[in-house]
Backbone as ProteinMPNN parsed JSONL, in Angstrom:
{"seq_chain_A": "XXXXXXXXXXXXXXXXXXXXXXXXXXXXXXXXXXXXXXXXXXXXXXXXXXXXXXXXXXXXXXX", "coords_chain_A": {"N_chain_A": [[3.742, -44.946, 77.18], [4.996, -47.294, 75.222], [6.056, -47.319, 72.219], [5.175, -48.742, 70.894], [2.541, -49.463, 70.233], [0.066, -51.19, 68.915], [-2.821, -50.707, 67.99], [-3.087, -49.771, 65.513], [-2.436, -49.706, 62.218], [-0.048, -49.636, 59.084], [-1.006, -48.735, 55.994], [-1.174, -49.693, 52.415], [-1.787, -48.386, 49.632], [-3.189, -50.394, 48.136], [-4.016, -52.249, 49.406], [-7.09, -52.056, 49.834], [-8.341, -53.137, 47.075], [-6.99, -55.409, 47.255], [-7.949, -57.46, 48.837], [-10.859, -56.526, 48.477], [-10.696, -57.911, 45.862], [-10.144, -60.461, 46.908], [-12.041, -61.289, 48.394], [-14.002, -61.244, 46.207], [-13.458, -63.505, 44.653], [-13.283, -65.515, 46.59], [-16.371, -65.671, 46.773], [-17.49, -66.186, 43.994], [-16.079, -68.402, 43.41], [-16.702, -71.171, 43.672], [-18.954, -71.472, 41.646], [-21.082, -71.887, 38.789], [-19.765, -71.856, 35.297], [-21.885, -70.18, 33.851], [-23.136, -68.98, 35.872], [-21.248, -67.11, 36.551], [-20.766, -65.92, 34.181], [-23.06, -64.843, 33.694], [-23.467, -62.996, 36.558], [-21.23, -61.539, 35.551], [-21.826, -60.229, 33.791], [-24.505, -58.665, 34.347], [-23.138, -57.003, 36.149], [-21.534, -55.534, 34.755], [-23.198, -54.39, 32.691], [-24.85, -52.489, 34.176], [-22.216, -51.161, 35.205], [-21.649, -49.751, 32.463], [-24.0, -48.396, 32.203], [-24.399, -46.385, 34.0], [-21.915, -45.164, 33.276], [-22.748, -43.764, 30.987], [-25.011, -42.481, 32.158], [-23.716, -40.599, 33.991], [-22.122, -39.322, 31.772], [-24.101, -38.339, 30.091], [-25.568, -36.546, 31.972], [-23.291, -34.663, 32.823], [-22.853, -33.571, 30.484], [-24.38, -32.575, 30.023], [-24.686, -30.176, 32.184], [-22.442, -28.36, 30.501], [-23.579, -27.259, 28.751]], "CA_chain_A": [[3.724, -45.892, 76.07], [6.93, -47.703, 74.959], [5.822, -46.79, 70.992], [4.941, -50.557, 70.227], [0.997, -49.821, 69.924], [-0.562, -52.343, 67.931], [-4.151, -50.433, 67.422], [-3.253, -48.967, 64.244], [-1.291, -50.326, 61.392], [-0.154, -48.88, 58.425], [-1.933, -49.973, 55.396], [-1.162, -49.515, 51.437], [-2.84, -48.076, 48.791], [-3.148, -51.765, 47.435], [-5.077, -53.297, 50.407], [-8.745, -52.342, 49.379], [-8.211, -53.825, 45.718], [-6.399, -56.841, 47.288], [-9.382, -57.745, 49.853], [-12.235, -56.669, 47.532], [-10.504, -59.282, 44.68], [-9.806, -61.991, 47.399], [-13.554, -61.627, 48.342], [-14.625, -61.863, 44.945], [-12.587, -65.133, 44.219], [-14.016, -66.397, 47.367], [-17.32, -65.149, 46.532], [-17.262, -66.701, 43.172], [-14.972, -69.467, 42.743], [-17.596, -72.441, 43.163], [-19.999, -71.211, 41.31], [-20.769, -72.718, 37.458], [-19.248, -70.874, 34.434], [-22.515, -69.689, 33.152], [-23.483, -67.859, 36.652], [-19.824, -66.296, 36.745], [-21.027, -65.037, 32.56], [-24.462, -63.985, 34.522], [-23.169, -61.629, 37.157], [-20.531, -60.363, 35.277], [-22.892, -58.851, 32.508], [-25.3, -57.911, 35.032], [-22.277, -56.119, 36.526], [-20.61, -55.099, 33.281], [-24.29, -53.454, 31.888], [-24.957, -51.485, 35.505], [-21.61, -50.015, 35.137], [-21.804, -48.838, 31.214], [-25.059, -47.377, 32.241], [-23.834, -45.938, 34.716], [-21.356, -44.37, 32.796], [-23.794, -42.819, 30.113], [-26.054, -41.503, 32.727], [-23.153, -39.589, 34.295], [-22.084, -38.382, 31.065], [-24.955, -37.449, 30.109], [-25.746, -35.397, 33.058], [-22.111, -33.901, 32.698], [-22.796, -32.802, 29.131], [-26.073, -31.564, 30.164], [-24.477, -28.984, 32.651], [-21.748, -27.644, 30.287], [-24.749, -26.219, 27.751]], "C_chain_A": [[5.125, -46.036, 75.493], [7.06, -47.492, 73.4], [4.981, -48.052, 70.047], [3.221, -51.072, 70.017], [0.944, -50.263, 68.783], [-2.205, -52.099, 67.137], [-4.563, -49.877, 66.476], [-2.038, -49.664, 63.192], [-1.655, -49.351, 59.9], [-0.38, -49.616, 57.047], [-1.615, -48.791, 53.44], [-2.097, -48.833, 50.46], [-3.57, -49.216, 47.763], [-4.028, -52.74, 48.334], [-6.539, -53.474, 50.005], [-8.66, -53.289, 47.943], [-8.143, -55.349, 46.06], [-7.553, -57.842, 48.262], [-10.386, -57.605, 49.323], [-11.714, -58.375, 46.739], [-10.521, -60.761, 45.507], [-11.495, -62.252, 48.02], [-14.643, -61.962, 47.436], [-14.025, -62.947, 44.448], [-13.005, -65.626, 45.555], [-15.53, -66.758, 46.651], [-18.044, -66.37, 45.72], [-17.132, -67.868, 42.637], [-15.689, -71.151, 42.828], [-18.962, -72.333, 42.239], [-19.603, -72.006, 39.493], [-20.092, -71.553, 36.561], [-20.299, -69.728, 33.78], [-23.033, -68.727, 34.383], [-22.282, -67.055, 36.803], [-20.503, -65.764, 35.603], [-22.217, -64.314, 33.113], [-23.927, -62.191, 35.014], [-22.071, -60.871, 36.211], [-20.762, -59.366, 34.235], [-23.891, -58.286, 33.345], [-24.235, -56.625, 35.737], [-21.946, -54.953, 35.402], [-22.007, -53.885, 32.869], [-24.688, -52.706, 32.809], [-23.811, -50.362, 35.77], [-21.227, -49.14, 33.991], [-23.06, -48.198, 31.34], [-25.268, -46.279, 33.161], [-23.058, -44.521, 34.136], [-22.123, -43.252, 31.419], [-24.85, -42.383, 30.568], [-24.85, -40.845, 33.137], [-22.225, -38.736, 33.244], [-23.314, -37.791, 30.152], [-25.52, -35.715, 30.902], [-24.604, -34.501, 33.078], [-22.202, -33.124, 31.104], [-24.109, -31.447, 29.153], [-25.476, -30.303, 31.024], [-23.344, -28.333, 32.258], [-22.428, -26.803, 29.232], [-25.302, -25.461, 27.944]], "O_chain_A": [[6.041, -45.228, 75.346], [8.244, -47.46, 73.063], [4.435, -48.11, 68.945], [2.72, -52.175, 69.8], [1.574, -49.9, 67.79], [-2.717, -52.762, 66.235], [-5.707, -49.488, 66.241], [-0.921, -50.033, 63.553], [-2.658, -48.717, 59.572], [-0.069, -50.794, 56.873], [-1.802, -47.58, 53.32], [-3.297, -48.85, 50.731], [-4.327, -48.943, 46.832], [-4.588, -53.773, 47.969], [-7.13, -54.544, 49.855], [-9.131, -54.411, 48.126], [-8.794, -56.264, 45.555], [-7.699, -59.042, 48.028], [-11.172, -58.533, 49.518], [-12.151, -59.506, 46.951], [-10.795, -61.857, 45.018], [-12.004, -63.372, 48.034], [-15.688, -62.591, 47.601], [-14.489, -63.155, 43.327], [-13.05, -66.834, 45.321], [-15.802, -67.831, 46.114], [-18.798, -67.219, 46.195], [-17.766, -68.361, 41.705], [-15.267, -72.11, 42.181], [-19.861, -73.174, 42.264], [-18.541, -72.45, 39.057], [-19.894, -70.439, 37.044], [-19.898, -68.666, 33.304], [-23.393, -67.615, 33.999], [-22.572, -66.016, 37.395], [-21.097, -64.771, 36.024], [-22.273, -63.099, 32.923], [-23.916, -61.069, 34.507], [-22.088, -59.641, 36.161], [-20.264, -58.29, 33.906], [-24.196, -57.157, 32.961], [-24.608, -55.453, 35.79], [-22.165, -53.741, 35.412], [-21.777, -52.679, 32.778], [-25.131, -51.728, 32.206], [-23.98, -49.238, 36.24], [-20.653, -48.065, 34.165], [-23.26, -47.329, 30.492], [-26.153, -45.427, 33.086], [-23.338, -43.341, 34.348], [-21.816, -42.083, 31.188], [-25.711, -41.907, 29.829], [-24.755, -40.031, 32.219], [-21.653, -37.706, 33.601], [-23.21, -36.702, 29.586], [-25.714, -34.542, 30.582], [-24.932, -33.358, 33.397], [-21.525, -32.138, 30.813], [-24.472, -30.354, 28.718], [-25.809, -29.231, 30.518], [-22.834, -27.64, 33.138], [-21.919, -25.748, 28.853], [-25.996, -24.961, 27.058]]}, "name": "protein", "num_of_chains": 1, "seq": "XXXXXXXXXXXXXXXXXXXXXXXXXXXXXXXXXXXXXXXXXXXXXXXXXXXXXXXXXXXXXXX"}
């Protein structure tokens, strides 16, 4: 091998972020204003509950 393999590339810590967001602006971006306000409280209230079940459960096993 002459070093010039092509079956691996080297990849940022910025790629997943930048490919999730460009899939969610695909995703998204025709949709009306009031289903964009939809999902993003259905989102938004799945991950604050989220977060007060796992602190919960984290408070619960320092007692």
């Amino acid at each position: 091998m002459d070093g010039a393999d092509t079956d691996q590339a080297l990849a940022s810590k910025w790629d997943i972020p930048f490919i999730l967001f460009g899939a969610i602006r695909v995703a998204f971006g025709d949709l009306p204003v009031w289903a964009k306000v939809l999902v993003l409280g259905l989102v938004g209230s799945v991950a604050v509950w989220t977060a007060i079940t796992w602190l919960r459960v984290r408070r619960g096993r320092v007692r």
